[in-house]
C-alpha positions as YAML, in Angstrom:
chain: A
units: angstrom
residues:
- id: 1
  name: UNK
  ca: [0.00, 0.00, 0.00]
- id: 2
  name: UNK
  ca: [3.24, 2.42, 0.89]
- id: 3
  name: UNK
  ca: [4.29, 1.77, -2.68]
- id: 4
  name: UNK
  ca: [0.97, 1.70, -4.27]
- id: 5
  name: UNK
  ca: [0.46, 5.56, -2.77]
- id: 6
  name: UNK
  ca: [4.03, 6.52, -3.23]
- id: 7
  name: UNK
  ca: [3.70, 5.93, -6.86]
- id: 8
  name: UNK
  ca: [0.27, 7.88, -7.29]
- id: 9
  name: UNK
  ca: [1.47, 10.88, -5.33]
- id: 10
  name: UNK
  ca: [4.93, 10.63, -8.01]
- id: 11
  name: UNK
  ca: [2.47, 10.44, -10.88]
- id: 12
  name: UNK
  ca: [-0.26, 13.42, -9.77]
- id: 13
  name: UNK
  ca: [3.36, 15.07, -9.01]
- id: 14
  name: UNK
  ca: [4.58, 14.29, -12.66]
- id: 15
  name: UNK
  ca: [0.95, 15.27, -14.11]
- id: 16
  name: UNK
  ca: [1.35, 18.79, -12.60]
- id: 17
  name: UNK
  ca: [4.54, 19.39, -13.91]
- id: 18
  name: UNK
  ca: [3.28, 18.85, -16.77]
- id: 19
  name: UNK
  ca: [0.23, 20.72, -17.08]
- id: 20
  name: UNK
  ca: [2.32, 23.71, -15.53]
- id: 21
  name: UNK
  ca: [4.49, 22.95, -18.52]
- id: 22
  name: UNK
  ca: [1.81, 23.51, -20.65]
- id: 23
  name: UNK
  ca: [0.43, 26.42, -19.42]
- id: 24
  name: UNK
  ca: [4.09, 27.84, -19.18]
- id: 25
  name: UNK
  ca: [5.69, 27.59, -22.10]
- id: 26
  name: UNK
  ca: [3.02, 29.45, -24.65]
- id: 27
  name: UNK
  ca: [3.09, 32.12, -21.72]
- id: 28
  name: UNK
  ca: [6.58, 32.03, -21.98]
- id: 29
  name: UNK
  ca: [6.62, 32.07, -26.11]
- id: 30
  name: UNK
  ca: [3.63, 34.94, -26.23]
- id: 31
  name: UNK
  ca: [5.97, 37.24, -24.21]
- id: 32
  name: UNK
  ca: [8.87, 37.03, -26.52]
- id: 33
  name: UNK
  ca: [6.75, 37.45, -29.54]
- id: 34
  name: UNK
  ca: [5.27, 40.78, -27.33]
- id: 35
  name: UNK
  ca: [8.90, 42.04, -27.07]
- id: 36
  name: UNK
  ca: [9.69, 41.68, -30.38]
- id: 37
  name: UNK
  ca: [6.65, 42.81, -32.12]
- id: 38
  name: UNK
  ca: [7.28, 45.97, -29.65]
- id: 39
  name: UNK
  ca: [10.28, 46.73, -31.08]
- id: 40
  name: UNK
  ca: [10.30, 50.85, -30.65]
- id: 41
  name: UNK
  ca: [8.69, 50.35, -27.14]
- id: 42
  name: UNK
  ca: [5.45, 52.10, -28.92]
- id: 43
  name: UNK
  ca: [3.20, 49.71, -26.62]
- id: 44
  name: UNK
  ca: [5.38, 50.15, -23.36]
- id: 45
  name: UNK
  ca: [5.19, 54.03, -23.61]
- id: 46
  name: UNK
  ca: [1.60, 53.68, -24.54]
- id: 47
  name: UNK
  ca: [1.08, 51.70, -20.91]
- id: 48
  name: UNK
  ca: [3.22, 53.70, -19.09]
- id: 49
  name: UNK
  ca: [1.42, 57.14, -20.33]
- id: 50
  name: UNK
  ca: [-2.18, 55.57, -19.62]
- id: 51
  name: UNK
  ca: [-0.99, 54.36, -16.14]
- id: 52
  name: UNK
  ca: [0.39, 57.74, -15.15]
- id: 53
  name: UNK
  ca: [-3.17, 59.51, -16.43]
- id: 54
  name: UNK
  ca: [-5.31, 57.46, -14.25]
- id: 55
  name: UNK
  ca: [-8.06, 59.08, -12.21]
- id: 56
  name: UNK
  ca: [-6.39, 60.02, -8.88]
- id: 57
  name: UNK
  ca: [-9.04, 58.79, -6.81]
- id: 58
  name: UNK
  ca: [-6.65, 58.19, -3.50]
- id: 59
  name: UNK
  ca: [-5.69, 62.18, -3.68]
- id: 60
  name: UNK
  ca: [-1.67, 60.94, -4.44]
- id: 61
  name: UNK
  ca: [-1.48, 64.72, -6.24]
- id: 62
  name: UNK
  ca: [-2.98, 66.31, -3.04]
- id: 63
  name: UNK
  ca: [-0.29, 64.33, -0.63]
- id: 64
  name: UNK
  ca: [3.02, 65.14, -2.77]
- id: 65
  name: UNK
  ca: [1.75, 68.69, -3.12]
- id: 66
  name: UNK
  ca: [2.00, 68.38, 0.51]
- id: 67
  name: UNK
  ca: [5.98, 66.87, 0.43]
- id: 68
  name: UNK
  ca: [6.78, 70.30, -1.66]
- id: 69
  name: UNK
  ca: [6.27, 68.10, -4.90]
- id: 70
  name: UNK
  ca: [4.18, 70.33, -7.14]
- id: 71
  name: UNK
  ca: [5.29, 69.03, -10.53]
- id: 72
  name: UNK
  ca: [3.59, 66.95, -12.53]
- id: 73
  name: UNK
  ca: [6.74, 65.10, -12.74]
- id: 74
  name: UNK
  ca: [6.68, 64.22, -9.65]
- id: 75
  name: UNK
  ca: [3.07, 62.73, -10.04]
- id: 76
  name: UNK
  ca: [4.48, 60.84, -12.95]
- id: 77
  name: UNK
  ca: [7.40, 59.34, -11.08]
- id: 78
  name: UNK
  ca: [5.48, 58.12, -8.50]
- id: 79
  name: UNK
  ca: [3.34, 56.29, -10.73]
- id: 80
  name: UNK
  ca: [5.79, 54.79, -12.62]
- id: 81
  name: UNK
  ca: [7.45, 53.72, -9.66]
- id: 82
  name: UNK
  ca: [3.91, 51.73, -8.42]
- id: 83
  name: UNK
  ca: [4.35, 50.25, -11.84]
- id: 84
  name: UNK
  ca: [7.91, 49.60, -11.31]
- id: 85
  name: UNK
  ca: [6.78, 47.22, -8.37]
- id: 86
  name: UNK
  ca: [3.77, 46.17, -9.98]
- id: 87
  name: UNK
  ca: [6.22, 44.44, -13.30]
- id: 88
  name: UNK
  ca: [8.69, 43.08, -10.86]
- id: 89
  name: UNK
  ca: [5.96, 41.14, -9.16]
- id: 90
  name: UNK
  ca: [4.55, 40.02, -12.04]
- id: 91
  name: UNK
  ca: [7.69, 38.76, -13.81]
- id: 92
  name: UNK
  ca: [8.91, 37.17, -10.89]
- id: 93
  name: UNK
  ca: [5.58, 35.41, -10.54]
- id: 94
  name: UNK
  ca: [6.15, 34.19, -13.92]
- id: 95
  name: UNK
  ca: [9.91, 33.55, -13.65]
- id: 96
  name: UNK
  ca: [8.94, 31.09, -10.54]
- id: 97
  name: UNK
  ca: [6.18, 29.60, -12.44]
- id: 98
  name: UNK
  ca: [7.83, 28.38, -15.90]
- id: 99
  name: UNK
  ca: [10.87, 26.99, -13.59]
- id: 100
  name: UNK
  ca: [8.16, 24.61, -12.20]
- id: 101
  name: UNK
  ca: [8.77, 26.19, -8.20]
- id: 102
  name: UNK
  ca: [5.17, 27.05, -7.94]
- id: 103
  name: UNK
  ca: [1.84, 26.31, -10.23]
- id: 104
  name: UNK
  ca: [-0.07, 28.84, -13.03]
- id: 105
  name: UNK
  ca: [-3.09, 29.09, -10.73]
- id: 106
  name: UNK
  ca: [-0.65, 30.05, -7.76]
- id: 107
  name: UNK
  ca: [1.42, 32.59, -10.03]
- id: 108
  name: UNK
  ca: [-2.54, 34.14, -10.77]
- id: 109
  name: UNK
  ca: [-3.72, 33.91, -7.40]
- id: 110
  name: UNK
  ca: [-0.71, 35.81, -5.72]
- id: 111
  name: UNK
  ca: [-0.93, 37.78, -8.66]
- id: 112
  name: UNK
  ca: [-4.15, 39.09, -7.64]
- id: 113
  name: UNK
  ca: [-3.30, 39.65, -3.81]
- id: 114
  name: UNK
  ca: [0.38, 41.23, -4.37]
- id: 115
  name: UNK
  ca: [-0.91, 43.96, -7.15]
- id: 116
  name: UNK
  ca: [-3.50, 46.05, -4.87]
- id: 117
  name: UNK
  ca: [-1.59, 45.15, -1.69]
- id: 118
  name: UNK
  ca: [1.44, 47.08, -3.59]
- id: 119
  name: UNK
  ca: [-0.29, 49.59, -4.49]
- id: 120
  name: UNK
  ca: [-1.75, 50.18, -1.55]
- id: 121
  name: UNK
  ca: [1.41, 49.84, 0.47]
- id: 122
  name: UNK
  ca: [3.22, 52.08, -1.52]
- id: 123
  name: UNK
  ca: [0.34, 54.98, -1.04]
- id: 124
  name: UNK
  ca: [0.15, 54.15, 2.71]
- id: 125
  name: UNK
  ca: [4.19, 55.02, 2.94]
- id: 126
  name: UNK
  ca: [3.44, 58.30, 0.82]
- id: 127
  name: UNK
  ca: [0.53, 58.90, 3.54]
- id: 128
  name: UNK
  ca: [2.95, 58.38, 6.84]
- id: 129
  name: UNK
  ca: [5.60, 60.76, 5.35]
- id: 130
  name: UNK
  ca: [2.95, 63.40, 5.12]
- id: 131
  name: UNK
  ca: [1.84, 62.41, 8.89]
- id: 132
  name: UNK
  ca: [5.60, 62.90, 9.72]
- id: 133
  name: UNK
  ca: [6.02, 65.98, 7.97]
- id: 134
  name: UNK
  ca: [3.27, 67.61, 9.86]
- id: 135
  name: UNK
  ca: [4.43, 66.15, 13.11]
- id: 136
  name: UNK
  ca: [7.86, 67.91, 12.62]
- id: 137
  name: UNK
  ca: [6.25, 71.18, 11.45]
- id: 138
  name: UNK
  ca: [4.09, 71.00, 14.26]
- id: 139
  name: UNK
  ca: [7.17, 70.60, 17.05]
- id: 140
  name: UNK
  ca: [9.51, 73.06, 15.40]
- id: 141
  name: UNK
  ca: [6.56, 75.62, 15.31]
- id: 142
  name: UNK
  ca: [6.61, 76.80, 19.07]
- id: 143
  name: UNK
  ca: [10.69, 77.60, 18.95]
- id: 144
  name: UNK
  ca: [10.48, 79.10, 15.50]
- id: 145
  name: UNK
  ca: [7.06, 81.93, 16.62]
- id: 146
  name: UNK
  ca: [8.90, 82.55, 19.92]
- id: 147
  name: UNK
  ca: [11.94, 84.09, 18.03]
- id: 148
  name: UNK
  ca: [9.63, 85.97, 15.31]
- id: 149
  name: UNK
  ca: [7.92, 87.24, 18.47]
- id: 150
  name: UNK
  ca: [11.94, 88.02, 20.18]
- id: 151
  name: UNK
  ca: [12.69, 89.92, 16.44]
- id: 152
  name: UNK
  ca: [9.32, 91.37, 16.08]
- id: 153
  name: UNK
  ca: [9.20, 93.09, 19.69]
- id: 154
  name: UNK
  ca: [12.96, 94.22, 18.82]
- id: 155
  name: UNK
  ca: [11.62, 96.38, 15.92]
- id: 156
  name: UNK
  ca: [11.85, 94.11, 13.31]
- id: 157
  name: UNK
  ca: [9.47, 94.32, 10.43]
- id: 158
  name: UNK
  ca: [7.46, 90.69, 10.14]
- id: 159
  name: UNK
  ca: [9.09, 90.42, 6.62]
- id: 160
  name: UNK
  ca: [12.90, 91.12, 7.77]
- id: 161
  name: UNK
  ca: [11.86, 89.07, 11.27]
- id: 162
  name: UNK
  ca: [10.88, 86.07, 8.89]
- id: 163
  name: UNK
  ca: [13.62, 86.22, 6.26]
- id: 164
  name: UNK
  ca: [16.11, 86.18, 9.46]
- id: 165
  name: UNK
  ca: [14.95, 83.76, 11.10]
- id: 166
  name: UNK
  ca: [14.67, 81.38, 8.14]
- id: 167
  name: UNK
  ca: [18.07, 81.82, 7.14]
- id: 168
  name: UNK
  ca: [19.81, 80.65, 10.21]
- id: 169
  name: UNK
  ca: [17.33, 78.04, 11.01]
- id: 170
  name: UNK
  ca: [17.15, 74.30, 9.82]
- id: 171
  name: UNK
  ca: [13.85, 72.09, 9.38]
- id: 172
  name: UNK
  ca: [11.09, 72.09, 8.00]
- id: 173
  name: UNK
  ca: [9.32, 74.93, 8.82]
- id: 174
  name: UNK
  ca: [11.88, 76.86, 8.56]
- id: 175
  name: UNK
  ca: [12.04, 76.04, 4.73]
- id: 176
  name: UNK
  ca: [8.07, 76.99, 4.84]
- id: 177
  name: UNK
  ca: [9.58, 80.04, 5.92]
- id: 178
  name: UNK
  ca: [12.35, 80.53, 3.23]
- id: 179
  name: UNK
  ca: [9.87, 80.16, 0.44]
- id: 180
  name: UNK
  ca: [7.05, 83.00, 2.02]
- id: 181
  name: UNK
  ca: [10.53, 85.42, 2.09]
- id: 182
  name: UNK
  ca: [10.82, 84.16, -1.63]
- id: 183
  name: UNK
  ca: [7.21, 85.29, -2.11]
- id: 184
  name: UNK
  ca: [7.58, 88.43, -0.40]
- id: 185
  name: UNK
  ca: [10.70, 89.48, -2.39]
- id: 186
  name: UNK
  ca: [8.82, 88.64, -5.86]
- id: 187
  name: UNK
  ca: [6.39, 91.38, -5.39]
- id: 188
  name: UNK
  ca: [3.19, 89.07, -3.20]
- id: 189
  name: UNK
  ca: [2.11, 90.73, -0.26]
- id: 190
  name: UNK
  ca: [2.68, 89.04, 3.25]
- id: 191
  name: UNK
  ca: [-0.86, 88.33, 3.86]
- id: 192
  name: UNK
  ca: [-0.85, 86.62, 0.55]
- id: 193
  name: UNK
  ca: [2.57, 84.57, 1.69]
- id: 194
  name: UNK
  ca: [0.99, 83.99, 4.66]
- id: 195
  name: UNK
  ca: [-1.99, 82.18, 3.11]
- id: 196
  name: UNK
  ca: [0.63, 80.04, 0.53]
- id: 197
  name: UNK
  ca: [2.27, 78.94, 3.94]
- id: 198
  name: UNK
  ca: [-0.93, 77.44, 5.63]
- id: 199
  name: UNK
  ca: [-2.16, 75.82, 2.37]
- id: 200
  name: UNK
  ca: [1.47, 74.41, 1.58]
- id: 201
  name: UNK
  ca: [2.27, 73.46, 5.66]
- id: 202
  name: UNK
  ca: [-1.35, 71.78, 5.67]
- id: 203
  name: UNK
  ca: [-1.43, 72.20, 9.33]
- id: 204
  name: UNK
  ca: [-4.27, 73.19, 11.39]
- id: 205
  name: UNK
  ca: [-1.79, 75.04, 13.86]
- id: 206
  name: UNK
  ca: [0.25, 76.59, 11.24]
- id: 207
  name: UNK
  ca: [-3.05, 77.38, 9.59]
- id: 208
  name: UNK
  ca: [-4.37, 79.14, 12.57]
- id: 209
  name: UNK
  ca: [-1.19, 81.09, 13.33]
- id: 210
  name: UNK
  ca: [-1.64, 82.80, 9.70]
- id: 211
  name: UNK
  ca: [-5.24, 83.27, 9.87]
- id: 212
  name: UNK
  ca: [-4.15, 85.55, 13.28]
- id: 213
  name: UNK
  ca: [-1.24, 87.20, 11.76]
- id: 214
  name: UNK
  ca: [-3.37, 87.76, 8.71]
- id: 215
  name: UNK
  ca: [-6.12, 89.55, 10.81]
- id: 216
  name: UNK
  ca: [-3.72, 91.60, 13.58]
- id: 217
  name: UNK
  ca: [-1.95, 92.94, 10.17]
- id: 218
  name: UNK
  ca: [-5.01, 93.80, 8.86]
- id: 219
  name: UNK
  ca: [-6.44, 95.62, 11.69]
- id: 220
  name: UNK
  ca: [-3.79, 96.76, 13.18]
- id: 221
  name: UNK
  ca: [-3.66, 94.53, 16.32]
- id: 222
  name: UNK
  ca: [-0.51, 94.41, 17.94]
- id: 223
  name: UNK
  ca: [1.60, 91.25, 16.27]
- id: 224
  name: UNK
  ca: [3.70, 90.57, 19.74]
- id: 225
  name: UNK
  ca: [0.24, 89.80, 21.81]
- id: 226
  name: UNK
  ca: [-0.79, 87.54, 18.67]
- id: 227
  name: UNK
  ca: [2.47, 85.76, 18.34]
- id: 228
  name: UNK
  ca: [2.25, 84.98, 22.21]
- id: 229
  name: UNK
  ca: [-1.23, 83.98, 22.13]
- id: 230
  name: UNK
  ca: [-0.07, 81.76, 19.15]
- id: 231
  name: UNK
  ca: [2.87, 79.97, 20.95]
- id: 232
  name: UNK
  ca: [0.85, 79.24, 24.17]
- id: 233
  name: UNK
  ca: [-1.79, 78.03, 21.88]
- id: 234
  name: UNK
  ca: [1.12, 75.51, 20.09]
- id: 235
  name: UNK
  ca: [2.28, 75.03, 23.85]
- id: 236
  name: UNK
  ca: [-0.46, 73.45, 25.03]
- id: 237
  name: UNK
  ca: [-1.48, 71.55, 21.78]
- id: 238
  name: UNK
  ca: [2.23, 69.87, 21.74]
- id: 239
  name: UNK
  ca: [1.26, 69.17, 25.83]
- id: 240
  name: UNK
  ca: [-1.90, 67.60, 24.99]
- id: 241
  name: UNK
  ca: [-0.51, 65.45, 22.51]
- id: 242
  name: UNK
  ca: [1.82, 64.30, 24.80]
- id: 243
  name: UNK
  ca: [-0.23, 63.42, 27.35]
- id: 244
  name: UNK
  ca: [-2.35, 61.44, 25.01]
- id: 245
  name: UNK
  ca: [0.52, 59.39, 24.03]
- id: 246
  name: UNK
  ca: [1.46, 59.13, 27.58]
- id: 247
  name: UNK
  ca: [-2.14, 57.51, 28.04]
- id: 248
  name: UNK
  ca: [-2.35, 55.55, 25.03]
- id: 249
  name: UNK
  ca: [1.65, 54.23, 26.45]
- id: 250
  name: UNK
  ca: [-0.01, 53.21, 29.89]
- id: 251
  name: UNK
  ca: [-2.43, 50.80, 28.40]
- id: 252
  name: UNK
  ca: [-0.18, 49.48, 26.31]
- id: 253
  name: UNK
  ca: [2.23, 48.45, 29.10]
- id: 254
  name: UNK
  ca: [-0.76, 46.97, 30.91]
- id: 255
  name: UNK
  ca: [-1.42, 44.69, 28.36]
- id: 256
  name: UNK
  ca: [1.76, 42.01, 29.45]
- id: 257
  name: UNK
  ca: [0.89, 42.83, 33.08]
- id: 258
  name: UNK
  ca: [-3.13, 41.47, 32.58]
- id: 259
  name: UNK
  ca: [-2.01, 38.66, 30.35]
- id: 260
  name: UNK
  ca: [1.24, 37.65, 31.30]
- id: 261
  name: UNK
  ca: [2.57, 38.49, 34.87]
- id: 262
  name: UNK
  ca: [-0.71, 38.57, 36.85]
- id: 263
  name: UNK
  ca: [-1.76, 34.98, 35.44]
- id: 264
  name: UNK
  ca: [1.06, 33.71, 36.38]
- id: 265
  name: UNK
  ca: [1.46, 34.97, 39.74]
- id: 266
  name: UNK
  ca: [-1.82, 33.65, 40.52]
- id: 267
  name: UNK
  ca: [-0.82, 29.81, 39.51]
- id: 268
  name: UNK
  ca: [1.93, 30.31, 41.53]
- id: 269
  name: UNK
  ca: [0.11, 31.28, 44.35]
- id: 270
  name: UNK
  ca: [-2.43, 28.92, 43.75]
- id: 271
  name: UNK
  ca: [-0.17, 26.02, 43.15]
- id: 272
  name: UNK
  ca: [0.78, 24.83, 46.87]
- id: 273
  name: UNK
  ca: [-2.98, 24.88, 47.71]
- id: 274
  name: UNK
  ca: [-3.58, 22.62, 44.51]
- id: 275
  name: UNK
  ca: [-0.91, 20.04, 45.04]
- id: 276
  name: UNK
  ca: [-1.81, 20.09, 49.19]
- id: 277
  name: UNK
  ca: [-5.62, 19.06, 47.65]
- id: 278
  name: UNK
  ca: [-4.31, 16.68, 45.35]
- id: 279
  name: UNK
  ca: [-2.38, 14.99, 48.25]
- id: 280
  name: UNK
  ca: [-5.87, 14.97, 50.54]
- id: 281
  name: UNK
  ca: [-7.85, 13.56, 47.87]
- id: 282
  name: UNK
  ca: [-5.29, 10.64, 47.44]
...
C-alpha cells in the first residue's frame, strides 16, 4: 500500500509538472513574440502614459503637493514607480512559475493579492511621510514663533523678522519660511505669503497662526500679543498630545501585566494549595 500511494502521489506530481508545462511555455513564447513585435517600445510608452493619467481617486497629487512636490513630474514618477513594483511582481511570478517552483493558478492567485496590496502599500508610505512631515512642522513651530515674536518686539518688520529667522534656522518649517521670504521678495504681499504657507504646511496650527497674523496685520492689532497667544496656543497643543501618548503608552504596558505576569502569579500562588488538595484527595 506504501508503494501503491508513493507511486500515485509521483504520478499526480509528474501530471502537474506537466500541465504547468503547458500552461508555461506558450506564456513564456507569447511574451517574446510581445517584445519583439514591440520593437520601438510604442506599446510600453503607450502603458506607461495611460498608467500615469489614471483618475487620482486616492488624492496621491494632493499628498506630494504636501511633500513640496508640485510638478507633474513628480506625479508621474510616482506612478511609474507603483508600476515599477507592480512588473517586478509580475515577472517574478512568472519567472517562478515556468521553472516549475510554484503552479499557473498560484502565479494568478498571488498575482491578484500582491498587485492592490502594492499599491496600496506604496500609497500608505506616501501617507505616513505626510503624517511625519506635519508632526515635525508641528514641534519646530513653538521655537520658531517665539523668536519671530523676540525679532518682532525688537523692531523688526514681520518680513525682515521672517527672512532672518529662516536663514539661520534648519527644518522644516523653517524652509516653509524661506519660500514665504521668496514670495515676499517677488512682489506678493505678506498676507498673501501667509496664506501660501498654511495651504502648503497643511497644518491646522500653522493654519491658525496665519489666519491671526493675517487679521492683527489687517487691523492693526498688535503682532507681539498675537504671536504669544499663538505659541501658548502651540504650547499646550504639543502638551496635549503628549499626554495622550502618555495615556495611550499606559495601556499598552498593561497589556503584558493582565495577560502575562498577573496569570502567572496567581498559579503560583495557587499552586501549593492545589498540590496540598491533590495529596488529601489521594
Amino acid at each position: 500500500m506504501d508503494g501503491l500511494s508513493r507511486k500515485n502521489s509521483t504520478v499526480s506530481a509528474n501530471l502537474r509538472s506537466q500541465v504547468n508545462s503547458y500552461l508555461a511555455a506558450p506564456l513564456l513564447i507569447a511574451m517574446i513574440a510581445l517584445v519583439i513585435a514591440d520593437e520601438n517600445g510604442n506599446l510600453f510608452l503607450r502603458t506607461v502614459r495611460k498608467g500615469i493619467n489614471l483618475e487620482d481617486r486616492t488624492r496621491v497629487r494632493v499628498r506630494l503637493i504636501e511633500l513640496g512636490k508640485n510638478s507633474d513630474r513628480d506625479y508621474e514618477n510616482f506612478r511609474i514607480y507603483q508600476m515599477i513594483l507592480v512588473s517586478l511582481s509580475v515577472a517574478s511570478l512568472i519567472g517562478l512559475s515556468i521553472l516549475g517552483f510554484i503552479t499557473f493558478s498560484v502565479a494568478l492567485a498571488g498575482l491578484c493579492f500582491i498587485i492592490p496590496l502594492l499599491i496600496i502599500s506604496s500609497e500608505r508610505q506616501l501617507s505616513k511621510r505626510v503624517t511625519r512631515r506635519r508632526e515635525i512642522i508641528e514641534s519646530e513651530f513653538p521655537a520658531l514663533i517665539e523668536l519671530l515674536t523676540l525679532a518682532i518686539g525688537a523692531g523688526e518688520s514681520p518680513s525682515v523678522a521672517v527672512r532672518r529667522i529662516s536663514a539661520r534656522a534648519n527644518g522644516v518649517l523653517p524652509d516653509e519660511l524661506q519660500q514665504l521670504s521668496k514670495d515676499v521678495e517677488q512682489g506678493k504681499s505678506f498676507t498673501l505669503a501667509l496664506d501660501s504657507l498654511s495651504r502648503g504646511a497643511s497644518s491646522p496650527v500653522v493654519r491658525r497662526f496665519a489666519d491671526s497674523m493675517a487679521i492683527a496685520i489687517s487691523r492693526g492689532t498688535p503682532l507681539v500679543e498675537t504671536l504669544t497667544h499663538s505659541v501658548r496656543e502651540a504650547r499646550s497643543s504639543e502638551r496635549i498630545k503628549l499626554l495622550n501618548i502618555a495615556a495611550k503608552s499606559e495601556i499598552s504596558m498593561m497589556i503584558p501585566v493582565v495577560f502575562l505576569i498577573l496569570p502567572i502569579s496567581i498559579l503560583f500562588a495557587m499552586y501549593p494549595s492545589m498540590t496540598s488538595l491533590d495529596l488529601f484527595v489521594s
